[in-house]
N, C-alpha and C positions, 0 to 999 in steps of 0.2 A: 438590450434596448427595447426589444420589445415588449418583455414583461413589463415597463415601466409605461410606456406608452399605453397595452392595459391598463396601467392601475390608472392614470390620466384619465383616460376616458368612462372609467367607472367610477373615478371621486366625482368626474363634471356631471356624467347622469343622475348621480345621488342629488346632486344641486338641483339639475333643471326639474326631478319629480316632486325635490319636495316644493320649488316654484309654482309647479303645475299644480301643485295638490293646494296650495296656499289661494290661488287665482280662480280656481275650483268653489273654494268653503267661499271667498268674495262673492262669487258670483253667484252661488245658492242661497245667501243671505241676500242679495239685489235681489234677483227671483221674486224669496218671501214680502220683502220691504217695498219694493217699488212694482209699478205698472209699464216701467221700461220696455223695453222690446225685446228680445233677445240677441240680437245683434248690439244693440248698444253696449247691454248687459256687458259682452264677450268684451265690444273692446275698452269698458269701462277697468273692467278684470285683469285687462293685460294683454288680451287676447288680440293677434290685429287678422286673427283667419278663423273664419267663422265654421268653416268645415273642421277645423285645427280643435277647438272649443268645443263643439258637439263631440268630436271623437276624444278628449279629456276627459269632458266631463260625463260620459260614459262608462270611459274604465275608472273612474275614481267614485263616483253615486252608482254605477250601474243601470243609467236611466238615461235619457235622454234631459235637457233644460228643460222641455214642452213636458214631457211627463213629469217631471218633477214638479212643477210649478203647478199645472193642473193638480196634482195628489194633494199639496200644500192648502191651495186656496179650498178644495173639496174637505179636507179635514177642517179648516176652520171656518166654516159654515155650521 
């Protein structure tokens, strides 16, 4: 019972990262595209926790939304 309960919980995680990872690339395209806010951004994306979103979109860019966005707009200048 347990092994199975394992596997449960490792198919649902496969699910929620690649969600996370999906809500992620949205929100780095809003980022580029729009002059939103970063809170909107998050919960445009899917996002309804704003600390939840910054710590995502962290492990998944490696950056923070604010550095990322800053980098974005400074290259295309």
């Amino acid at each position: 019972m347990r092994k199975r309960t394992k596997e449960i919980i490792e198919y649902l995680q496969k699910h929620v990262d690649y969600l996370n990872d999906y809500r992620v690339r949205v929100s780095a395209r809003l980022l580029l595209e729009s002059e939103l806010d970063i809170g909107e951004i998050a919960m445009q994306s899917g996002f309804n926790n704003i600390s939840y979103y910054n710590k995502r979109f962290r492990q998944y860019m490696h950056q923070t939304p604010s550095e990322y966005r800053r980098k974005l707009h400074k290259n295309t200048e």
